[in-house]
N, C-alpha and C positions, 0 to 999 in steps of 0.2 A: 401516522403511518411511517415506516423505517425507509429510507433509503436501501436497503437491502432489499426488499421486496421487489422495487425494480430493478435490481440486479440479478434476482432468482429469474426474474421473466430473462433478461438477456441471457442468460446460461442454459433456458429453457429450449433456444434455438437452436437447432442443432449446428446448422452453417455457422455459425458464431464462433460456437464449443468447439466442433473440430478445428477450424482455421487456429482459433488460438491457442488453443491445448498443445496441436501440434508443434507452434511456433516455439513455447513456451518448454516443450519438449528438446526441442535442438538447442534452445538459449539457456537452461538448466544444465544439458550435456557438459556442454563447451565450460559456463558459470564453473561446476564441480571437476574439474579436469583442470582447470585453471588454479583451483584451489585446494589441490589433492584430497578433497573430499567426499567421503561415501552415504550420503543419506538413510538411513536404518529409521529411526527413530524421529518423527516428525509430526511439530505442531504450528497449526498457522492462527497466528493473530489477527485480527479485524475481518475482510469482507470475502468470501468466496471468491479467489480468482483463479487465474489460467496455472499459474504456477503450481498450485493444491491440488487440482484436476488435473495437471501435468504426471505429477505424481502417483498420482491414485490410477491414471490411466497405465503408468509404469509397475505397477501393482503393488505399491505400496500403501497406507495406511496414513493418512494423514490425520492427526487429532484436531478436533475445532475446542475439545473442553481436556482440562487437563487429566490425564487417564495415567502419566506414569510421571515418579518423582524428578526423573530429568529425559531433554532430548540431547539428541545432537544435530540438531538443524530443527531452527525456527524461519518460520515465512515472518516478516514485518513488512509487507508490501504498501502500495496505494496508499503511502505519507501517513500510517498509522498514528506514530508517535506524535503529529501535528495536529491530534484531535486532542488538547489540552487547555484548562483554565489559567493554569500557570505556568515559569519555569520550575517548579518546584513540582507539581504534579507530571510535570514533562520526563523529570528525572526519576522522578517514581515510577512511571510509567517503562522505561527503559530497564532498572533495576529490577523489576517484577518480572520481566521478560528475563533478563540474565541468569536469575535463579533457578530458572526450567531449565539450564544448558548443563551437560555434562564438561566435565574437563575437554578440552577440545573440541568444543560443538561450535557450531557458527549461527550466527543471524546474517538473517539478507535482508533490508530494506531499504526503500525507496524515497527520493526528498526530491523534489522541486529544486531549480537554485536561486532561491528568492534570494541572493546579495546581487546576481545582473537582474532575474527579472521580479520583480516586487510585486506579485500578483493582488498581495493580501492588501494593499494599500488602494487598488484600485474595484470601484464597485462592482463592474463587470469581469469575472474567473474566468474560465475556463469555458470553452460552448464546442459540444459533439454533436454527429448526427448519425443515429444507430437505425439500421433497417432491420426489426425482428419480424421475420414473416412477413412480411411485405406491407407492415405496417410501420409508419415512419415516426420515429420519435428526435425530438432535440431537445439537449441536457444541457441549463443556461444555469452556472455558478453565480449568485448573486453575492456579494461580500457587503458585512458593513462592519469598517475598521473600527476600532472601539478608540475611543477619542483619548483615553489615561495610560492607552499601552501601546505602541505604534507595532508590537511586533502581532498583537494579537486583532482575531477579527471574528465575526457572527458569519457563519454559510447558511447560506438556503440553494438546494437546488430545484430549479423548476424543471420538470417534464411534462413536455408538450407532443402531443399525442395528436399524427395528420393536421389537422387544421383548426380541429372542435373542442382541444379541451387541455385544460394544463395541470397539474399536480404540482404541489410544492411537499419538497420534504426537507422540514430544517435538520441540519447536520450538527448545529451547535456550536459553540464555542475550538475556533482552533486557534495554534499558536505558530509562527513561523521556527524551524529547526533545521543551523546551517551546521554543512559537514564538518570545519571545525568543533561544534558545538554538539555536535553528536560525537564524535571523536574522542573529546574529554569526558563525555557522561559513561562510554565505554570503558576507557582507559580510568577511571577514579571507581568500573565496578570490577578491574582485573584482568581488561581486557589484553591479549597478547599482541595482536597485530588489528590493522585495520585496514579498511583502504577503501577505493570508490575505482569501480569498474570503468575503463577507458572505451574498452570496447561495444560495451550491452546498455540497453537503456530500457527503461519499463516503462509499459502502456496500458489499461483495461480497456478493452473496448468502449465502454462509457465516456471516457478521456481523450482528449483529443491531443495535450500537454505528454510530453514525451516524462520521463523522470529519472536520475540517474539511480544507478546497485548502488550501494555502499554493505559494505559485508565488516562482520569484525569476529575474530576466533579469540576464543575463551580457554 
């Protein structure tokens, strides 16, 4: 079973959905006004969040599969790029993204800063506590760091449901990606500028781990 599915359910709530659409709504404003940019054309990579739904709620159109030959604004939210085997599929992973951009389009995603906090090295991630409908769930990150590669590690998250029952869903193999290191796989695919948000930080409700923007224009 997907890790998505229980993220369909938390989007399923309405309290959720508004709370953060909204938010996501004023944090988008400010994000593109910052970055003199006008979103038209838009495709999000990885999981359903507030941001895609921000949008769509602004009445835009947001792609999940690829429907036109470029954008100009990609969603890379929720450490996308950190769901990798290698540095080398890491960079793959990024370039495949770059090629969907028009001239001047931008990406926004999201990194942890695993160089102070090292989460991947430690077995226990990240742990939330989501109230959907008034059924309580806790989301425990289990990590098991792979012993030949200190940057990468194995995720399982468990969901535990009121008192009676838990679900695991493996996530698979991720890789640690620091913003220097995103910086360069940017800049070696054409990238014009770059930078990492001072002011904004990103959350999904699932998350309890804050995560910084880092944006780059093409």
């Amino acid at each position: 079973m997907s890790f998505d599915s229980f993220i369909e359910t938390v989007w399923q709530d309405s309290a959720i959905a508004n709370f953060a659409v909204k938010k996501a709504q004023r944090q988008l404003s400010q994000i593109f006004l910052e970055l003199n940019h006008k979103p038209i054309t838009i495709y999000n990579v990885g999981h359903k969040n507030a941001a895609s739904l921000a949008l769509e709620a602004n009445g835009l159109a947001v792609d999940t599969q690829v429907q036109h030959q470029q954008y100009d604004t990609i969603l890379a939210l929720d450490e996308c790029f950190t769901y990798s085997d290698s540095e080398q599929e890491q960079k793959d992973s990024v370039n495949s993204v770059v090629k969907l951009l028009k001239p001047g389009g931008i990406i926004l995603t999201s990194l942890r800063d695993y160089r102070n906090n090292p989460v991947h090295k430690r077995n226990l991630g990240d742990t939330s506590y989501v109230n959907i409908d008034n059924t309580h769930y806790v989301v425990v990150e289990i990590n098991k760091p792979i012993a030949v590669d200190n940057q990468s590690w194995e995720q399982t998250n468990f969901v535990i449901c009121n008192d009676d029952s838990a679900t695991a869903y493996e996530l698979g193999k991720r890789r640690t990606l620091y913003f220097k290191q995103l910086a360069k796989y940017c800049n070696d695919a054409g990238c014009k500028q770059f930078g990492v948000l001072k002011e904004h930080f990103w959350k999904s409700p699932w998350k309890r781990s804050m995560e910084h923007i880092a944006w780059s224009r093409f």
